[in-house]
C-alpha positions in Angstrom: -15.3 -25.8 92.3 -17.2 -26.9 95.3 -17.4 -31.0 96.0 -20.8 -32.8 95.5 -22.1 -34.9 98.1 -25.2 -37.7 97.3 -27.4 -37.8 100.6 -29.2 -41.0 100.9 -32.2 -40.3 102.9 -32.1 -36.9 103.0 -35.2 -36.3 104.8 -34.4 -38.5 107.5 -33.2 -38.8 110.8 -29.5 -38.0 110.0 -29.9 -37.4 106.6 -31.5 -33.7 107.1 -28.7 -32.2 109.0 -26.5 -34.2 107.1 -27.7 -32.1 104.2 -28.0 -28.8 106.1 -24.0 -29.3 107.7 -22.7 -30.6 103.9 -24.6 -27.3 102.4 -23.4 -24.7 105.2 -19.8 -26.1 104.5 -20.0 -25.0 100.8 -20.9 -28.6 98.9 -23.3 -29.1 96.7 -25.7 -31.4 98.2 -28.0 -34.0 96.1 -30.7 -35.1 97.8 -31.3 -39.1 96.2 -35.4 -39.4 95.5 -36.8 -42.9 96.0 -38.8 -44.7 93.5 -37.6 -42.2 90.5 -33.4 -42.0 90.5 -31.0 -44.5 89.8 -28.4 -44.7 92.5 -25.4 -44.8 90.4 -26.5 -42.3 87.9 -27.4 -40.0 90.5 -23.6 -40.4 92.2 -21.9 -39.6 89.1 -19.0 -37.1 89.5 -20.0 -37.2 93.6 -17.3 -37.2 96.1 -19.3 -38.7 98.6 -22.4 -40.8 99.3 -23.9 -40.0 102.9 -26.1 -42.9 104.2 -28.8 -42.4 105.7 -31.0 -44.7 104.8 -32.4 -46.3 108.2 -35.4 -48.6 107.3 -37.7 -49.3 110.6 -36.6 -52.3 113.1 -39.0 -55.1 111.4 -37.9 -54.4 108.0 -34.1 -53.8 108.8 -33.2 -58.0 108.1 -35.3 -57.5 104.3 -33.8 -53.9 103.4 -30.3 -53.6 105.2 -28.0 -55.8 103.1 -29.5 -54.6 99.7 -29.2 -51.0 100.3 -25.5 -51.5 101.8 -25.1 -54.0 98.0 -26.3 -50.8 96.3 -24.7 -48.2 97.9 -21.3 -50.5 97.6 -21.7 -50.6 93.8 -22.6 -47.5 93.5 -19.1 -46.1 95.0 -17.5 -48.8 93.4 -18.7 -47.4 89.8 -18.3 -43.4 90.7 -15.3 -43.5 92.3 -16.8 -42.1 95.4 -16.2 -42.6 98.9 -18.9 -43.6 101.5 -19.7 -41.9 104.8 -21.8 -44.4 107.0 -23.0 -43.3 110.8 -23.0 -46.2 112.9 -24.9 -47.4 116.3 -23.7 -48.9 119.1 -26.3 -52.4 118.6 -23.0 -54.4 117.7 -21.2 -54.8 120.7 -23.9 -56.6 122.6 -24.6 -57.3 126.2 -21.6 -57.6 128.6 -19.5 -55.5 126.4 -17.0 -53.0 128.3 -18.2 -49.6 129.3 -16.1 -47.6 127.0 -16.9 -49.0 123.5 -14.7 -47.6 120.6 -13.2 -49.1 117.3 -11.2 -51.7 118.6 -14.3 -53.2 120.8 -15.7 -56.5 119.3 -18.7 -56.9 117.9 -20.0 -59.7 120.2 -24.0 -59.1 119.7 -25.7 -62.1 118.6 -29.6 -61.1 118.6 -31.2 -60.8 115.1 -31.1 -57.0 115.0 -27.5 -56.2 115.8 -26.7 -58.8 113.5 -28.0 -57.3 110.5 -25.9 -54.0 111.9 -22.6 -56.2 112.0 -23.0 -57.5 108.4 -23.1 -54.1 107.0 -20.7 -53.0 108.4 -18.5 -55.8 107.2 -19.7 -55.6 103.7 -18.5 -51.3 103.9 -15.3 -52.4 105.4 -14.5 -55.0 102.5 -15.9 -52.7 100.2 -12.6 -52.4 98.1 -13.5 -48.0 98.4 -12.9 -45.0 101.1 -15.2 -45.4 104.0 -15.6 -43.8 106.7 -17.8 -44.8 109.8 -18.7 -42.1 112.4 -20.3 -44.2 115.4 -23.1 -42.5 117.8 -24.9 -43.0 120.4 -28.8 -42.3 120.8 -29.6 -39.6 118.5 -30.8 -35.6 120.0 -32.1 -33.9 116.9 -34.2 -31.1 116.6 -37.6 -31.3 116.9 -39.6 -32.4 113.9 -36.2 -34.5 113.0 -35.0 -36.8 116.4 -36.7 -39.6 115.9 -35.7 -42.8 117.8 -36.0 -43.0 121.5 -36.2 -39.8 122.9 -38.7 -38.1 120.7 -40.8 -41.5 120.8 -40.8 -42.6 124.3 -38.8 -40.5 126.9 -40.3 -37.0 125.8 -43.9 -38.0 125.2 -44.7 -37.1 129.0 -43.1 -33.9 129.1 -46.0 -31.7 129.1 -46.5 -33.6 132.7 -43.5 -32.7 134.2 -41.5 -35.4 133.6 -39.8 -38.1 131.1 -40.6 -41.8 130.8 -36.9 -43.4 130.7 -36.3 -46.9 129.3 -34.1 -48.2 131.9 -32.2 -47.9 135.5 -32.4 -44.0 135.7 -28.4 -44.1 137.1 -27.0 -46.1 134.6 -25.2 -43.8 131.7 -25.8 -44.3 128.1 -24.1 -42.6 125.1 -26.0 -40.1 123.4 -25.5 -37.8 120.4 -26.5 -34.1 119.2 -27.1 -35.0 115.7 -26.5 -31.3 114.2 -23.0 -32.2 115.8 -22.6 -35.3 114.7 -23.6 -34.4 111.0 -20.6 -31.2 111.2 -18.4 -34.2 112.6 -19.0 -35.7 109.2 -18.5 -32.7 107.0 -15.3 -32.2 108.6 -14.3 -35.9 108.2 -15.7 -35.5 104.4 -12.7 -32.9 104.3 -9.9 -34.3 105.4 -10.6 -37.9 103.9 -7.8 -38.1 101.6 -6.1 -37.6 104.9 -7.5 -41.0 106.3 -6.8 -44.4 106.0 -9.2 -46.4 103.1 -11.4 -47.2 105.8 -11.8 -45.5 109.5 -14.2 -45.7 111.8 -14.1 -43.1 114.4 -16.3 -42.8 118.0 -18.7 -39.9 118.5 -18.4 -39.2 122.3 -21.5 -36.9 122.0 -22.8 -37.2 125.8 -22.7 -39.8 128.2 -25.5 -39.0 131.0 -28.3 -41.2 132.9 -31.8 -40.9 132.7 -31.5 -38.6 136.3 -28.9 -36.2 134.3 -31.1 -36.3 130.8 -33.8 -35.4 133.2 -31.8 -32.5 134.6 -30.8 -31.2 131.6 -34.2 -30.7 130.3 -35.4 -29.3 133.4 -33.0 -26.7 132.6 -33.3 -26.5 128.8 -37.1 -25.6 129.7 -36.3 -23.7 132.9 -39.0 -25.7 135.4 -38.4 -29.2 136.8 -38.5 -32.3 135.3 -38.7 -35.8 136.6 -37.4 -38.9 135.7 -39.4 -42.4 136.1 -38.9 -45.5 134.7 -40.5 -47.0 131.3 -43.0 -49.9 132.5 -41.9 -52.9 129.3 -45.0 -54.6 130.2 -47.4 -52.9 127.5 -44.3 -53.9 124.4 -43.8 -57.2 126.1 -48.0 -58.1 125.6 -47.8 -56.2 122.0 -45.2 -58.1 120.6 -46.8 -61.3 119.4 -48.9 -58.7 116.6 -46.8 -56.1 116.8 -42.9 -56.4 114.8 -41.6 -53.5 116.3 -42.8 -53.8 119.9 -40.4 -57.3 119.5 -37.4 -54.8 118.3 -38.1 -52.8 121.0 -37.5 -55.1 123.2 -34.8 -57.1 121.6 -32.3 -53.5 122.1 -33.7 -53.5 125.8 -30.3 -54.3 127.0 -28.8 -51.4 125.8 -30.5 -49.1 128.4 -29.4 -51.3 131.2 -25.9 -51.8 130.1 -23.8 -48.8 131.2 -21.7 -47.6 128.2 -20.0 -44.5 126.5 -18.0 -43.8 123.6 -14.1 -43.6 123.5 -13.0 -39.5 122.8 -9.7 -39.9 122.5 -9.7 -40.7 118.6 -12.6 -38.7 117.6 -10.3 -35.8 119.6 -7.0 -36.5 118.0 -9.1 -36.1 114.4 -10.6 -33.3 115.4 -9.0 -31.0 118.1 -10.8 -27.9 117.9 -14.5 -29.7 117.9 -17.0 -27.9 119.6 -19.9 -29.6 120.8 -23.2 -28.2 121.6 -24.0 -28.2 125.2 -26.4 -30.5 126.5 -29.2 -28.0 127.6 -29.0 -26.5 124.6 -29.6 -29.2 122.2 -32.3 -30.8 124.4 -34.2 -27.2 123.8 -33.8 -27.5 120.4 -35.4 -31.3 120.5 -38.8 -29.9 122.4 -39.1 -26.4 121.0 -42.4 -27.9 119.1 
């Protein structure tokens, strides 16, 4: 009898090829609709919650901890074990350039905060967790979301990408049709794992010049890479919540950083990630 996994947010940024990898692999996949199910009733006799719940920046401090309270009680009253993906907003600026679970979570602006108090509440949780940590997400198109689809690609019809930061600096990033298999296979060997894990995505680590290159072959012309002016974010943000999250994470593309491989590796040896070109077509085929 196949398992039964509870996707939280199943329409979402992770949460759609969360569902589509879960369903591939044979689970039954229940997709949690807002405003009409009850979160425990609906993860009755599930083996797994999958969050991904992701409320905007200027509603993350009001939504976060009373999702994560939920969720908690949820897996606490099913018996079922909680995959959460995780960003890299906790470690703050000045951490080192390869970040992985042992890194501590330094950050001390308002956003990463709220990130470092979830994940504090899953790890004391008392229940099987397991946190899969990622860099900037590369989903396909219609269900990226976050940076890339928001900011760096909206010029690409020009000829090139608006990048938020130093264009040779690396920053982690991850195919999120990868990253969601990563979790299914996690999902299956969990009784394997400790209570709680949390394992690095390496995904890619490129700068904005390599991002650039790698669309310029995805779409088979050239593509240039110029810096992201702050200036119009920095005037918005006195009316404007997000513009001020925005540039609270601004550190993040100036701080060179990638994800450790070596645990994510010994977990899963025969991983095969998607290459780069090839997941960057999928994110502008629209």
């Amino acid at each position: 009898m196949a398992e039964s996994v509870l996707i939280l947010g199943a329409s979402g940024h992770f949460g759609h090829p969360a569902a589509e990898a879960f369903a591939a692999a044979g689970w039954e996949v229940r997709r949690f609709r807002r405003g009409s199910d009850d979160l425990v009733q609906a993860a009755a006799g599930a083996a797994l919650i999958v969050n991904g719940w992701n409320p905007g920046y200027p509603r993350w401090a009001d939504e976060v901890p009373g999702q994560t309270q939920a969720i908690v009680a949820a897996a606490r009253a099913t018996g079922a074990a909680i995959l959460q993906p995780l960003n890299v907003y906790v470690y703050g600026p000045g951490a080192p350039e390869v970040l992985g679970a042992d890194t501590p979570h330094a950050a001390q602006n308002p956003l990463a905060r709220v990130r470092i108090e979830m994940e504090a509440a899953l790890r004391g949780a008392g229940v099987p967790v397991i946190l899969l940590r990622a860099g900037e997400f590369i989903g396909e198109a219609g269900h990226g979301g976050g940076w890339l689809d928001q900011v760096i690609l909206k010029p690409i019809g020009k000829g090139r990408i608006s990048y938020p930061g130093p264009l040779d600096v690396p920053h982690a990033w991850a195919c999120l049709p990868d990253l969601a298999r990563a979790a299914v296979a996690l999902a299956e060997m969990r009784q394997e794992l400790p209570e709680v894990i949390e394992i690095p995505f390496p995904g890619y680590t490129v700068t904005g010049h390599e991002l650039a290159a790698g669309l310029a072959e995805a779409l088979d012309r050239p593509v240039e890479a110029r810096r992201m002016s702050w200036l119009p974010l920095r005037l918005a943000a006195p009316v404007w919540p997000l513009a001020r999250g925005l540039l609270e994470m601004r550190y993040l593309w100036e701080m060179p950083h990638r994800l450790e491989r070596e645990s994510f590796d010994r977990f899963l040896p025969g991983f095969r990630e998607t290459p780069l070109a090839e997941a960057l077509h999928a994110a502008v085929s629209a």
